[in-house]
C-alpha positions as CSV (number, residue, x, y, z in Angstrom):
1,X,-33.6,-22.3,3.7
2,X,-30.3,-21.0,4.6
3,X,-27.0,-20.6,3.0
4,X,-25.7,-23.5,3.5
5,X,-28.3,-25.0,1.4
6,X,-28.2,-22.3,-1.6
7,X,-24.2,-23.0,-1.4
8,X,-23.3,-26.6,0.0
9,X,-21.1,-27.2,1.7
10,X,-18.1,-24.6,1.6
11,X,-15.9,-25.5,4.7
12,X,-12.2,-25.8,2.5
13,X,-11.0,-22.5,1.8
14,X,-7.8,-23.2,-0.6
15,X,-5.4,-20.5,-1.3
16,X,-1.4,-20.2,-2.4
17,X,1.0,-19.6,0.7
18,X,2.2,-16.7,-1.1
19,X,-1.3,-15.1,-1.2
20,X,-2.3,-15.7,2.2
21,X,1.3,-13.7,3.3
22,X,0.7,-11.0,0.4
23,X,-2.7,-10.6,2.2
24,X,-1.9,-10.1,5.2
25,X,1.0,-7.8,4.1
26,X,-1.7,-5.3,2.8
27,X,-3.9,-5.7,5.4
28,X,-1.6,-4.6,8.2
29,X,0.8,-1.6,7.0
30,X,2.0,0.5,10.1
31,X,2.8,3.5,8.6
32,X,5.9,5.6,10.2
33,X,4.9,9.4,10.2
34,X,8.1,11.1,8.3
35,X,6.2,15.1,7.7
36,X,8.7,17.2,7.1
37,X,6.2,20.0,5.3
38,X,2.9,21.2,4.4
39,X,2.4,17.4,3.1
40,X,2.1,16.1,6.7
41,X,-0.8,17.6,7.5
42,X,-2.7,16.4,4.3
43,X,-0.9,12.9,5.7
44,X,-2.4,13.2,8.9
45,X,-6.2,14.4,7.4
46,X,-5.9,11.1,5.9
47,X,-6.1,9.3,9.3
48,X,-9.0,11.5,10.5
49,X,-12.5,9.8,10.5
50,X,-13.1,11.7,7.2
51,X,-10.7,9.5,5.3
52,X,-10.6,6.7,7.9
53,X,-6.9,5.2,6.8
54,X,-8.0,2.6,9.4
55,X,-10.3,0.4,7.1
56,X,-7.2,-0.7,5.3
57,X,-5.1,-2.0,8.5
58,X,-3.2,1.6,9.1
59,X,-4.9,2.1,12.7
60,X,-2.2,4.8,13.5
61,X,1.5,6.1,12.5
62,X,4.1,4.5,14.2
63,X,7.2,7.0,15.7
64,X,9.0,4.0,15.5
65,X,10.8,2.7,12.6
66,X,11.4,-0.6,14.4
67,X,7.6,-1.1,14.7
68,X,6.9,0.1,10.8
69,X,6.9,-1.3,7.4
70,X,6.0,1.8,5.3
71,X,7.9,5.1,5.5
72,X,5.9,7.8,4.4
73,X,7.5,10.6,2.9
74,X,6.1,13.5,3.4
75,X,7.8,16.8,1.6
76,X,10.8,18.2,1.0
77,X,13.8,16.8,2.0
78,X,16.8,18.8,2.5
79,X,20.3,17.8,2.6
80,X,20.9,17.9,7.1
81,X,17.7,15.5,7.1
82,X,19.0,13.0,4.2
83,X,21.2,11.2,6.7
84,X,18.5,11.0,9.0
85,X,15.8,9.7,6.6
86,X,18.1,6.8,5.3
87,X,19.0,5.7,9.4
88,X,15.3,5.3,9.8
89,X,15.1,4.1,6.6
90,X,17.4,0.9,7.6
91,X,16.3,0.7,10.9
92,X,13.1,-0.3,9.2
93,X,12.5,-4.5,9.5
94,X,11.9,-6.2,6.0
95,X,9.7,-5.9,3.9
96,X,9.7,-2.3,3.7
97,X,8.2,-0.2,1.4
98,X,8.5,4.0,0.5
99,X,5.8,6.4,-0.8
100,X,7.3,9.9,-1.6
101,X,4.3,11.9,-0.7
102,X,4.0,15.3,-3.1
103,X,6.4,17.3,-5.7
104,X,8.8,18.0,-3.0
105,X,9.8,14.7,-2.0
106,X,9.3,13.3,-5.2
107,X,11.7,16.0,-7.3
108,X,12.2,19.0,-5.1
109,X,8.8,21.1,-6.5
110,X,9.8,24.4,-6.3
111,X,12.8,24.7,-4.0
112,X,15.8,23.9,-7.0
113,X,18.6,24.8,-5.1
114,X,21.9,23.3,-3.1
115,X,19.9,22.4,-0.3
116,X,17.1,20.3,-1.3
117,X,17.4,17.1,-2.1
118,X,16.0,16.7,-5.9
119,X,13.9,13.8,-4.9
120,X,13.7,11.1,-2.1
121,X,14.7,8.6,-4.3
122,X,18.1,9.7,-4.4
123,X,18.4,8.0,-0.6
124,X,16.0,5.5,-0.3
125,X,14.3,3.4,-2.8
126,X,10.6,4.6,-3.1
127,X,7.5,2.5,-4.3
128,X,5.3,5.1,-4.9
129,X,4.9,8.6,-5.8
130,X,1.8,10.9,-4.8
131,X,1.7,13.3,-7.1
132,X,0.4,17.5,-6.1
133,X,1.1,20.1,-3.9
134,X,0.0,19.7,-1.5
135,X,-2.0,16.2,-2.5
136,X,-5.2,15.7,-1.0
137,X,-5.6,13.1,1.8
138,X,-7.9,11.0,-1.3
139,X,-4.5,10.8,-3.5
140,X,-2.3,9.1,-0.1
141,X,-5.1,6.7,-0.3
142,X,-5.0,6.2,-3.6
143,X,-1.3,6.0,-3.6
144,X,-1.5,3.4,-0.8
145,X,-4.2,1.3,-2.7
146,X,-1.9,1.3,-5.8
147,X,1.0,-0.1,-2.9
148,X,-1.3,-3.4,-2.2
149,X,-2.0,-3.8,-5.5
150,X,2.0,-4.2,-5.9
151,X,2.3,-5.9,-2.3
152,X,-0.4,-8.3,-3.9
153,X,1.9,-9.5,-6.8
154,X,4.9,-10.2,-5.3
155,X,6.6,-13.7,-5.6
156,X,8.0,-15.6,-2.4
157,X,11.8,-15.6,-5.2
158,X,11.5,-12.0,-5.0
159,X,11.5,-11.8,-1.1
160,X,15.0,-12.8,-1.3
């Protein structure tokens, strides 16, 4: 009495195109480290064994934005680094995707002055924002999990 008896015989596997790609999508992200702040090192708890970013495709961060698909933004951004962030930013192949990670990068937190940038979004387009301050490694997962589940339902139109 095995499985194959319980089940029959279950050697088609039918899926969409666009579901297989959407798949494999989610289930290989190579994040690029961006930690400008005290949100990087919450970023980089997330990858310790504790956390174990690895179990959704994220083995490590990428130094390279060639070799990455999801730019990480960790903390406040001020207005020297904006040029930076958006050459990294297109350097990035398609699809790419952007999680502002914490109040700074997502509006500035406390620092409401000339030299902050009053959000991330005003140079890249972001996906996702992480709320706290710092957020806890579990909310950059949770952030990331809410990022497949949008990955998931994208159209093959929309790739355009």
């Amino acid at each position: 009495m095995g499985v194959t008896s319980k089940l029959g015989n279950l050697g088609v596997v039918t899926t969409t195109l666009e579901t297989a790609i959407n798949w494999g999508r989610t289930n290989s992200m190579w994040p690029m480290l961006f930690g400008l702040a005290c949100c990087a090192i919450e970023m980089m708890s997330a990858q310790a064994p504790v956390y174990d970013m690895s179990r959704f495709g994220m083995e490590l961060m990428r130094a390279s934005p060639r070799q990455s698909d999801l730019m990480i933004v960790a903390g406040r951004v001020v207005r020297k680094m904006a040029p930076v962030l958006r050459q990294l930013y297109d350097q990035m192949p398609s699809p790419k995707w952007v999680v502002a990670m914490g109040d700074c990068a997502s509006c500035s937190g406390v620092f409401n002055n000339y030299a902050v940038v009053q959000g991330v979004d005003e140079i890249v387009p972001v996906d996702v924002y992480v709320a706290g301050c710092p957020p806890r490694p579990e909310q950059l997962i949770h952030g990331i999990m809410t990022l497949h589940e949008k990955v998931k339902t994208e159209r093959i139109v929309d790739w355009a």
